[in-house]
MARRO-276936 format. One record per residue (C-alpha): residue in one letter; chain; z, x, y. Coordinates in steps of 0.1 Angstrom, whole numbers, always signed. Example, Ala and Ser with C-alpha at 12.3 -4.5 7.8 and 13.67 -1.06 7.14 Angstrom:
MARRO-276936
<node "A", "A", <+78, +123, -45>>
<node "S", "A", <+71, +137, -11>>
This chain:
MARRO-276936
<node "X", "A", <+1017, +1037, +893>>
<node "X", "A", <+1016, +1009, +875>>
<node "X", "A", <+1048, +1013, +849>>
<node "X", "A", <+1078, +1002, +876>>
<node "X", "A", <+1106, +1019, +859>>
<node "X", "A", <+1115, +1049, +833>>
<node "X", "A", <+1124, +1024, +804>>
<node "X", "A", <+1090, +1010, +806>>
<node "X", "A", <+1078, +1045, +811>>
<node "X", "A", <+1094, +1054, +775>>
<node "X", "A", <+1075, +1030, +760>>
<node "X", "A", <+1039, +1043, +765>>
<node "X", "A", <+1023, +1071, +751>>
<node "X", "A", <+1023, +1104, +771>>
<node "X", "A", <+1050, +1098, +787>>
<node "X", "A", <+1059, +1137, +793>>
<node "X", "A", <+1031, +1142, +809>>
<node "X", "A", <+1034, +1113, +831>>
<node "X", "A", <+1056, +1114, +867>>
<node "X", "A", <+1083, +1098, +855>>
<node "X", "A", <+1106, +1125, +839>>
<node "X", "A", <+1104, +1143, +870>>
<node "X", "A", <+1113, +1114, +891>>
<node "X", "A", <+1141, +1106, +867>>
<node "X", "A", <+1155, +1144, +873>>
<node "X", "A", <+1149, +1138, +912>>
<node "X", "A", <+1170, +1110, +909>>
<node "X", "A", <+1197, +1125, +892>>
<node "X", "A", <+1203, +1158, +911>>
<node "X", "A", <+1199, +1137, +943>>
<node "X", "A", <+1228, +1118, +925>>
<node "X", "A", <+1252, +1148, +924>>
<node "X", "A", <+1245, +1157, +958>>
<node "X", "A", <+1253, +1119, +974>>
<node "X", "A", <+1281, +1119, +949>>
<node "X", "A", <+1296, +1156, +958>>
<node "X", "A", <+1292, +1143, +989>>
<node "X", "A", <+1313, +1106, +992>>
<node "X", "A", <+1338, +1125, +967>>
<node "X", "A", <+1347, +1147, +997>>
<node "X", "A", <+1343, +1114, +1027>>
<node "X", "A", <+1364, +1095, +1001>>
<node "X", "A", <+1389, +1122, +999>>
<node "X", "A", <+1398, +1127, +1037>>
<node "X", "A", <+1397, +1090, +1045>>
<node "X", "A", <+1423, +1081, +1016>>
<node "X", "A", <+1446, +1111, +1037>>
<node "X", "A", <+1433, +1094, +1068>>
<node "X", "A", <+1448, +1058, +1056>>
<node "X", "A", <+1480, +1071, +1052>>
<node "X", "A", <+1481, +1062, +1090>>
<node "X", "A", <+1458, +1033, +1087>>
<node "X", "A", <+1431, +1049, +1105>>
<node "X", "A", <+1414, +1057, +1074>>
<node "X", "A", <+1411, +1016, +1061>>
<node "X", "A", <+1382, +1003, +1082>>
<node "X", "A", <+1360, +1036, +1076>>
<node "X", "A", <+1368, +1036, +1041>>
<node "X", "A", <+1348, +1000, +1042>>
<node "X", "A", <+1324, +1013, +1061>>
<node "X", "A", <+1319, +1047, +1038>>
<node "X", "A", <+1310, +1019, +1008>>
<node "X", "A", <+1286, +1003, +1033>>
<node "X", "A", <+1270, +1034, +1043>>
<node "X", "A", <+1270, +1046, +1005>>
<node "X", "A", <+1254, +1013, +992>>
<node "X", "A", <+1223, +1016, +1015>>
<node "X", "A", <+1218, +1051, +1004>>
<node "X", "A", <+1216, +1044, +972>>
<node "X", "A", <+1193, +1011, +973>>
<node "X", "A", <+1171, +1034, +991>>
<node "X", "A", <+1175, +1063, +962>>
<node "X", "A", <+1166, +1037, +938>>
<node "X", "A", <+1129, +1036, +946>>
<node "X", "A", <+1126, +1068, +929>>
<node "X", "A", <+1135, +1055, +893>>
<node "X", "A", <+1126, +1015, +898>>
<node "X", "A", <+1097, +1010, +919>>
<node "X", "A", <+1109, +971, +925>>
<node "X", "A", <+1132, +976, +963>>
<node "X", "A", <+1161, +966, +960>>
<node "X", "A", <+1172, +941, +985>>
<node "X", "A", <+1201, +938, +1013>>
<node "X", "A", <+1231, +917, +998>>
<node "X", "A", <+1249, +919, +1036>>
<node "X", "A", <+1245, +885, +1059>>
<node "X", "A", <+1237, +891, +1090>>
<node "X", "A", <+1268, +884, +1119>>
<node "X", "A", <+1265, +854, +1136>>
<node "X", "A", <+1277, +870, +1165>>
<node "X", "A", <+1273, +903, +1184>>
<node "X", "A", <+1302, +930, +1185>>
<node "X", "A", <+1316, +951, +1156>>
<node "X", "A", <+1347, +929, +1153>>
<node "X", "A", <+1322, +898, +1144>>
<node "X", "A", <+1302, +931, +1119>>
<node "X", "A", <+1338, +935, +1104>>
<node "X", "A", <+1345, +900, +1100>>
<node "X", "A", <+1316, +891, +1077>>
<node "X", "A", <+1315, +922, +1060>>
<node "X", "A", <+1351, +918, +1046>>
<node "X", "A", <+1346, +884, +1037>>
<node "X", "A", <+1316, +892, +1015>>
<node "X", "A", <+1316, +902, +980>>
<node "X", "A", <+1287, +927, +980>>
<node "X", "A", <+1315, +951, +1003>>
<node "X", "A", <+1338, +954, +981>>
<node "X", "A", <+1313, +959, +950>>
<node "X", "A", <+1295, +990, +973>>
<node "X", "A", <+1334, +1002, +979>>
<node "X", "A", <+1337, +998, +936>>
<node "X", "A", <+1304, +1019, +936>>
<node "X", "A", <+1311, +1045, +960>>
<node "X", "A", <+1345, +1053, +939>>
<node "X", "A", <+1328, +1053, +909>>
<node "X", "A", <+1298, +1075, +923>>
<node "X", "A", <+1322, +1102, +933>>
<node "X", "A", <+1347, +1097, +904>>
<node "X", "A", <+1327, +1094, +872>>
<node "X", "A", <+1286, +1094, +877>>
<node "X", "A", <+1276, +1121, +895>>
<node "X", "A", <+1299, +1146, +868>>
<node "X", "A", <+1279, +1124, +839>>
<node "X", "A", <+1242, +1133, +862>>
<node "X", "A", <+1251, +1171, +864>>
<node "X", "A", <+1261, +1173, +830>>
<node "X", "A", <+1230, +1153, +817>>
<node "X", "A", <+1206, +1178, +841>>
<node "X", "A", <+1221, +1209, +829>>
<node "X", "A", <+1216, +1198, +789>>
<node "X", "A", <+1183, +1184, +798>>
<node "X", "A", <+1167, +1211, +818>>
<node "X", "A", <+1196, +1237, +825>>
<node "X", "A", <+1194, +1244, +782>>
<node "X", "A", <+1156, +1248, +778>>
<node "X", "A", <+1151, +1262, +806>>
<node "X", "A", <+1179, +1294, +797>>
<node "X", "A", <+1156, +1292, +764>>
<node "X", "A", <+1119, +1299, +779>>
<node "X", "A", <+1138, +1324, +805>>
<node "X", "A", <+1147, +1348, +775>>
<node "X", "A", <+1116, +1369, +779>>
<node "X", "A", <+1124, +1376, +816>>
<node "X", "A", <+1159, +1379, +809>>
<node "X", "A", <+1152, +1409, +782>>
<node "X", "A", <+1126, +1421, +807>>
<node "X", "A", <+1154, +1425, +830>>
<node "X", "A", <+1182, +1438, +806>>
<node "X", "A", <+1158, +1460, +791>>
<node "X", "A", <+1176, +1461, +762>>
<node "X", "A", <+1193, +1428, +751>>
<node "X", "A", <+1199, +1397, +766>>
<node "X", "A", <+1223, +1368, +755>>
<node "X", "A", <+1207, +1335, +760>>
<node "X", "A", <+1232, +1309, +767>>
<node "X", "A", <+1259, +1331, +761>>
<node "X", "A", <+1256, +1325, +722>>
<node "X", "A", <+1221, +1338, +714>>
<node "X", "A", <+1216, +1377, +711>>
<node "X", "A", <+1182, +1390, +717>>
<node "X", "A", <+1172, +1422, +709>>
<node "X", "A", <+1130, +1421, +706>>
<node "X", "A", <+1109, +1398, +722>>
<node "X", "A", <+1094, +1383, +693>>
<node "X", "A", <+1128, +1369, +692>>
<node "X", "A", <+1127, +1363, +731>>
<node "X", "A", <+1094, +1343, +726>>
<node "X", "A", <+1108, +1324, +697>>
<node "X", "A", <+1133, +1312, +722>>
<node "X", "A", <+1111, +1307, +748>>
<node "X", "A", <+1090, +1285, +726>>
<node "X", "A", <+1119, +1263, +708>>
<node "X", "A", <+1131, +1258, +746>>
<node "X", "A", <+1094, +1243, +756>>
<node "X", "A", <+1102, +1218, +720>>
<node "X", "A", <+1138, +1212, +737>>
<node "X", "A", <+1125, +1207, +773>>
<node "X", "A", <+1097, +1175, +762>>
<node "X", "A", <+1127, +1164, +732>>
<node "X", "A", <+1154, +1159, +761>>
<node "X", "A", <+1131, +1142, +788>>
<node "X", "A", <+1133, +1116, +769>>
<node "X", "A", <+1168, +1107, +770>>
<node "X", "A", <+1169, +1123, +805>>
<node "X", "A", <+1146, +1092, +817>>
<node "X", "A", <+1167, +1069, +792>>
<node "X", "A", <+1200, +1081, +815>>
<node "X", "A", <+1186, +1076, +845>>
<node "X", "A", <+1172, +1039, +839>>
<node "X", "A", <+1207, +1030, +829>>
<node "X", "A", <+1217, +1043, +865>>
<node "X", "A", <+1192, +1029, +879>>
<node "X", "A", <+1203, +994, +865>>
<node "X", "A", <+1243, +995, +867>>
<node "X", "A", <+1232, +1010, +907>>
<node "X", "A", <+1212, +976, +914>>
<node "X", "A", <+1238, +955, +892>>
<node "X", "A", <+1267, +965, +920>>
<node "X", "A", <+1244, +971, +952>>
<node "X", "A", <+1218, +945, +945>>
<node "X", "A", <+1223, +909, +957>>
<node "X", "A", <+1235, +885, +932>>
<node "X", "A", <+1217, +852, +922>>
<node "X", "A", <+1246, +833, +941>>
<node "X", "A", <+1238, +852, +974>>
<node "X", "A", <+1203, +849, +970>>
<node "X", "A", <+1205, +808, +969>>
<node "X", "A", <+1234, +809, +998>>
<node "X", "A", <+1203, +833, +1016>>
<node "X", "A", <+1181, +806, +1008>>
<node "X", "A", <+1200, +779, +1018>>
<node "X", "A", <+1210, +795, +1054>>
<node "X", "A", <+1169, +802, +1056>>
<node "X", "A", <+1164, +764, +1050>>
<node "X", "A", <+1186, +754, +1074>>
<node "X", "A", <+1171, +775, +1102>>
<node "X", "A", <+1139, +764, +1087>>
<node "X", "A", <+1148, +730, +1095>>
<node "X", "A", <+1164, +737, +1126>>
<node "X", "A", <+1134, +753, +1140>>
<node "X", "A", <+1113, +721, +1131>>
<node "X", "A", <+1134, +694, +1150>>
<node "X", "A", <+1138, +719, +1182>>
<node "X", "A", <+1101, +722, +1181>>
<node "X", "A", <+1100, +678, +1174>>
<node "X", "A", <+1123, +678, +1202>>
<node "X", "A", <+1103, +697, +1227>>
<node "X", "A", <+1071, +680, +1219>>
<node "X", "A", <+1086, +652, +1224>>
<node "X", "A", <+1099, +662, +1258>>
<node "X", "A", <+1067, +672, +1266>>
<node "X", "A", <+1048, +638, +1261>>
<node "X", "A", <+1080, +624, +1280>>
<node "X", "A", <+1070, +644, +1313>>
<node "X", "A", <+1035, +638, +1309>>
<node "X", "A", <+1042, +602, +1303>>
<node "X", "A", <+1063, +594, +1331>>
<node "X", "A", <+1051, +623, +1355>>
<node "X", "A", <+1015, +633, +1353>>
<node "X", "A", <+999, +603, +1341>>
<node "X", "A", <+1018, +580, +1371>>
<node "X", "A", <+1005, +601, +1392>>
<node "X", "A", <+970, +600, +1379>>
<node "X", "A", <+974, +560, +1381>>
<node "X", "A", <+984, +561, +1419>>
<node "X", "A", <+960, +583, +1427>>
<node "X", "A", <+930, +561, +1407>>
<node "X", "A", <+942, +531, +1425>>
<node "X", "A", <+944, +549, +1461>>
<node "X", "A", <+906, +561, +1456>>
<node "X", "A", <+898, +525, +1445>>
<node "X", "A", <+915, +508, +1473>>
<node "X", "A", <+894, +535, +1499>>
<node "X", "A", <+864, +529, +1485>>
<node "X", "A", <+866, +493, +1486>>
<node "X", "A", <+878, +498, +1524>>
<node "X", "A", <+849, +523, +1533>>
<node "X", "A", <+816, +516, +1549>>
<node "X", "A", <+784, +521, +1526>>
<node "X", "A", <+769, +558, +1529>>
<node "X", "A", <+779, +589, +1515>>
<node "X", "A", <+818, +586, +1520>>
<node "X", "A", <+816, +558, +1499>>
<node "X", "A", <+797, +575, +1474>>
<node "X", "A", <+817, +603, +1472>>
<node "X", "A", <+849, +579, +1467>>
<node "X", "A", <+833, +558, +1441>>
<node "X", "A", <+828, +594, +1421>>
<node "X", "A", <+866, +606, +1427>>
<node "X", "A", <+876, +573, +1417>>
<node "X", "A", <+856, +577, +1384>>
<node "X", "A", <+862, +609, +1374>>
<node "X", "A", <+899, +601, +1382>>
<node "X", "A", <+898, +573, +1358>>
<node "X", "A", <+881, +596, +1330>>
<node "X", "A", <+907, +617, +1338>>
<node "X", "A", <+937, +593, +1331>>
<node "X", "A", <+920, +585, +1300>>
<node "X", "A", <+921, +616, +1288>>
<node "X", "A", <+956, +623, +1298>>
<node "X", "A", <+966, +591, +1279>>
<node "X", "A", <+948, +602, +1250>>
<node "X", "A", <+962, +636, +1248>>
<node "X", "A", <+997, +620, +1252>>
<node "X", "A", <+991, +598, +1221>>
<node "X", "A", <+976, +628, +1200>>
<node "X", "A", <+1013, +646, +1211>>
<node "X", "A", <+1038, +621, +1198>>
<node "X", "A", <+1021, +586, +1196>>
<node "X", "A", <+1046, +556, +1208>>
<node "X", "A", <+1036, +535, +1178>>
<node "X", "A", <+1054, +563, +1155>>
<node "X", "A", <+1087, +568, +1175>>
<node "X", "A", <+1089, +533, +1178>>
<node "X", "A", <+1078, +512, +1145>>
<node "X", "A", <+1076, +542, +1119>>
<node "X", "A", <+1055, +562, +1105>>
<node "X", "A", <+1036, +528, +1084>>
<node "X", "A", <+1026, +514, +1119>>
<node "X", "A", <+1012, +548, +1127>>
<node "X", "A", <+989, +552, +1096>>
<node "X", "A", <+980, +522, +1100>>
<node "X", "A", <+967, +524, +1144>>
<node "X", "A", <+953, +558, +1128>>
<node "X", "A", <+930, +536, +1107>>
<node "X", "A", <+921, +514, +1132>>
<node "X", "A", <+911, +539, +1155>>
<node "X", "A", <+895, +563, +1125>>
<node "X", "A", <+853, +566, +1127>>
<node "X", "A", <+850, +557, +1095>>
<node "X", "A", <+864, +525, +1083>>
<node "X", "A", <+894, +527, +1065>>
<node "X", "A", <+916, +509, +1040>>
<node "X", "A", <+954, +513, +1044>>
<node "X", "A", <+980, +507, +1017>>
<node "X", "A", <+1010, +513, +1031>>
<node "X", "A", <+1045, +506, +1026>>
<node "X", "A", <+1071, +532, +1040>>
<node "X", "A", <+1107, +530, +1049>>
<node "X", "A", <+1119, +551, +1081>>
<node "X", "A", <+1120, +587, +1073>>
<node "X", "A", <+1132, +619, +1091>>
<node "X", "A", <+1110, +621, +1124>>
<node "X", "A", <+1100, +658, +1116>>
<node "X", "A", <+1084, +640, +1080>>
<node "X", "A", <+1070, +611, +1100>>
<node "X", "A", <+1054, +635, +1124>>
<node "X", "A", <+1040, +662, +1096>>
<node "X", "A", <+1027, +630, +1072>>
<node "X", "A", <+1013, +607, +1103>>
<node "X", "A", <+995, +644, +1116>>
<node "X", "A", <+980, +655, +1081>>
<node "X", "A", <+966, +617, +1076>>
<node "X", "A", <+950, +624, +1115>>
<node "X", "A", <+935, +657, +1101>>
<node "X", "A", <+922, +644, +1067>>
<node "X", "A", <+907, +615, +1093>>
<node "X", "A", <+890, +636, +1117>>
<node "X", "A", <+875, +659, +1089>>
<node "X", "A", <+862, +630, +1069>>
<node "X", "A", <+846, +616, +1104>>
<node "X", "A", <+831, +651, +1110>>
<node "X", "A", <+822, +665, +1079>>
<node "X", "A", <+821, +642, +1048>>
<node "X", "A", <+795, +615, +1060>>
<node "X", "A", <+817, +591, +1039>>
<node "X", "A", <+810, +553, +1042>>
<node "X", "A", <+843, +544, +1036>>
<node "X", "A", <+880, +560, +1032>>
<node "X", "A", <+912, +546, +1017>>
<node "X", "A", <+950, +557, +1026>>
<node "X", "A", <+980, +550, +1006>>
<node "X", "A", <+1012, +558, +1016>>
<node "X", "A", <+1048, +553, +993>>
<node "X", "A", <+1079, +567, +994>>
<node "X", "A", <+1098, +576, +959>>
<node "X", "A", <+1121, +596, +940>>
<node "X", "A", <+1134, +614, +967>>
<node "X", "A", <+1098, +620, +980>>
<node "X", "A", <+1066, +607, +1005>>
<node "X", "A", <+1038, +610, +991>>
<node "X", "A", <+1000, +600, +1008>>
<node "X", "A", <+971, +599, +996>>
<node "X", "A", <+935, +600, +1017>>
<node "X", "A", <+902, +596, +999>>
<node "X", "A", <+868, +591, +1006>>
<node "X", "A", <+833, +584, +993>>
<node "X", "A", <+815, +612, +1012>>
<node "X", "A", <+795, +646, +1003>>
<node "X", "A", <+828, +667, +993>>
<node "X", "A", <+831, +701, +985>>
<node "X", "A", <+860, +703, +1012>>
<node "X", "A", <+867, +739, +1014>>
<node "X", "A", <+903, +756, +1032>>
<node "X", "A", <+889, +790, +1039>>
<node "X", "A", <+860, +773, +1060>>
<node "X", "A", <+884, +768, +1091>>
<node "X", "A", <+884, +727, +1080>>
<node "X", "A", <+919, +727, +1093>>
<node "X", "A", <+933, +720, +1059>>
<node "X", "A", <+951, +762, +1058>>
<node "X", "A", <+969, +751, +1095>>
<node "X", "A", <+979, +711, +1077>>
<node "X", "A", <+988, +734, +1044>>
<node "X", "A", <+1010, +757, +1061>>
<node "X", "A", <+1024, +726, +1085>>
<node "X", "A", <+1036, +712, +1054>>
<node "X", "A", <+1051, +740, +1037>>
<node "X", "A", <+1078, +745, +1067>>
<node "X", "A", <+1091, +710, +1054>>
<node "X", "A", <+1088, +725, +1017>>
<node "X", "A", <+1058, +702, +1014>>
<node "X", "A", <+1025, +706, +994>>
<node "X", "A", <+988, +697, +1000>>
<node "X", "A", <+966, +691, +972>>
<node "X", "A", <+926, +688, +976>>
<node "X", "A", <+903, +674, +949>>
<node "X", "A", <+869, +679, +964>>
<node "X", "A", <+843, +687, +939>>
<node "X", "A", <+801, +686, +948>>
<node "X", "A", <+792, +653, +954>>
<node "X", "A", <+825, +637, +959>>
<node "X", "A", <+847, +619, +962>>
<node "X", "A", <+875, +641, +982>>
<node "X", "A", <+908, +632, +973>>
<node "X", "A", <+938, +648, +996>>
<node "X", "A", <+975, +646, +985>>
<node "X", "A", <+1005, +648, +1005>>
<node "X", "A", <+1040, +652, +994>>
<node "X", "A", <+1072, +656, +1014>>
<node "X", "A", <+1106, +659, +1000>>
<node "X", "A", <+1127, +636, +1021>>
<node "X", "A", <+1154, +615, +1022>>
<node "X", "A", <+1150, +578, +1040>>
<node "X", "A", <+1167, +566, +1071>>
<node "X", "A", <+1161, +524, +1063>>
<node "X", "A", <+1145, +502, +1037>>
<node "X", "A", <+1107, +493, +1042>>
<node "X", "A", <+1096, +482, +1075>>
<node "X", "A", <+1080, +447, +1075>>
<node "X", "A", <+1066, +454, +1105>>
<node "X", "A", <+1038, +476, +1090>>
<node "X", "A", <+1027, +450, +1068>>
<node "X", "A", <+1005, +431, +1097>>
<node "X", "A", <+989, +458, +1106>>
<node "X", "A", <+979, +473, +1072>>
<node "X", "A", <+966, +440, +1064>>
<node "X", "A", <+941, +444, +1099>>
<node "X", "A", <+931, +476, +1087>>
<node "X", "A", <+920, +464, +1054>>
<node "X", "A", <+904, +431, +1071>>
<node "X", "A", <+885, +458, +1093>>
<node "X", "A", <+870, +480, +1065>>
């Protein structure tokens, strides 16, 4: 169904013989029964809050009303409507009550409710029984003079005493039925649209929903900088000492034992051990490198160059930025490396690197093959998505041939002015390519 709601559905030709006018009559009758219905809840809770019992479930009777309805409007507006309500920060119903009260969207559900069981659902019955109450008294005329046997008074105002004057009616109530589905489906678009107008969220919410979603956002990426960083703490100072007393206890024993196959069997502990330790140390660095904590994220690019397959020109000039940027920018440049080693068979690659207007942006390019491609499992969807949780973007230029250009950019704001100290080594880098 591709028209989404009945005003739409107005618009296109056939549109009685399309779902919609029957969806727009579901809607209303469903209307008359919710509204029949919180007329009646509304009733005994305003007697109720003559002893204050009734005040809290009269709030909560808007509540319950509200979600009824955004759920009832997917018959007329196929677009869902969302939940205005925040969620409580804390568990409990005191906590439930405390935010609900506060909020706006309550008291607009408590307007709605009163005006559901006041004022609409009267307007929806009266509309149904014009719309298809009228023609359908009309096209019943034959049966109701089959019944009578004699005469039968349509609508208590038209006298029928043949039945080619039954049929007459019959037929000018099939001309009435299609003539009133259309303002039938007019009706219940305008319901449709005050009903998500009060029951909706409002653009203000949706930024304040936004902005909480940011903030968790945010929150979620320093706990997880914080425990990686923990993590190359303990391996640091735990593991890998114990990897270097161990590797200098098998060196000592082997130096210490007699030739013959103890010694042998030390001097292949003792290596593996070492190739062990290496390893450790370098998945430490590939963790958190020191060189970033410690001199920035400049520094960082520029030991990534140094230590890239390919040679690599840096031009880099960065101030301190947020460690969750530094890490995501220092990562994606280790990526874009590794793939251009593996993949590109470039001769050379060049990195630039400058913070402005509120923003990092990098830039990695190459001279290889190109034709660098996301969906092939490259690692560029994983650095993409990486970047997005820090409302960052990653932008590939690859066409046949080459060159492959990748673009980083990182709203951010900066801790300190540019750090000389990245200067020497970016000037090593480019001595190196």
């Amino acid at each position: 169904m591709a028209t989404p709601t009945p005003w739409q559905a107005l618009t296109r030709a056939g549109y009685p013989r399309t779902v919609w006018p029957w969806r727009s009559a579901g809607y209303l009758a469903t209307g008359v029964l919710t509204g029949a219905l919180a007329l009646l809840v509304l009733l005994l809770l305003v007697l109720f809050s003559f002893v204050l019992v009734g005040l809290p479930l009269l709030l909560l009777a808007g509540v319950a009303l509200g979600g009824i309805e955004r759920r009832r409007l997917r018959l007329v507006d196929l677009e869902p409507a969302a939940d205005p309500h925040r969620v409580p920060d804390a568990p409990g119903l005191a906590a439930w009550l405390r935010v609900r009260v506060r909020e706006q969207a309550t008291w607009r559900e408590l307007a709605y409710a009163v005006l559901h069981a006041t004022v609409l659902w009267p307007l929806d019955l009266i509309v149904l029984a014009v719309a298809l109450g009228l023609p359908a008294a009309l096209i019943s005329a034959p049966l109701q003079l089959a019944v009578d046997g004699e005469e039968a008074k349509v609508v208590k105002a038209y006298l029928v005493t043949s039945y080619p004057q039954a049929f007459a009616a019959a037929l000018l109530g099939c001309v009435l039925l299609v003539a009133l589905l259309y303002p039938l489906a007019a009706l219940a678009g305008a319901r449709a649209a005050l009903g998500r107008a009060l029951l909706a969220p409002r653009d203000a919410e949706l930024r304040e929903r936004i902005g909480e979603v940011t903030a968790s956002r945010a929150r979620l990426v320093d706990a997880f900088e914080a425990e990686r960083r923990r993590i190359e703490r303990d391996l640091h100072d735990g593991a890998q000492q114990r990897l270097v007393a161990l590797t200098m206890t098998l060196g000592l024993a082997r130096l210490d034992a007699p030739p013959g196959p103890l010694a042998d069997l030390l001097t292949e502990a003792h290596t593996e051990a070492g190739r062990v330790l290496t390893e450790l140390r370098e998945l430490i660095h590939g963790i958190h490198p020191q060189v970033l904590a410690d001199y920035g994220l400049g520094a960082a690019l520029a030991d990534a160059a140094d230590r890239s397959a390919v040679p690599v020109d840096t031009d880099v000039d960065l101030p301190r930025l947020p460690t969750a940027v530094e890490s995501a920018g220092y990562f994606a440049v280790c990526e874009a490396l590794a793939n251009i080693g593996k993949h590109s068979g470039a001769a050379q690659a060049r990195i630039t690197a400058r913070y402005g207007d509120g923003r990092l942006r990098v830039g990695i390019e190459d001279d290889g093959r190109g034709g660098a491609d996301p969906a092939r499992g490259s690692g560029l969807t994983g650095l993409a998505d990486r970047l997005a949780v820090l409302d960052g973007t990653l932008t590939i230029m690859s066409p046949p041939c080459g060159p492959t250009v990748l673009g980083v950019e990182i709203p951010c704001r900066p801790l300190s002015e540019p750090s000389a100290s990245s200067s020497p080594r970016t000037a090593s880098s480019s001595a190196r390519a």
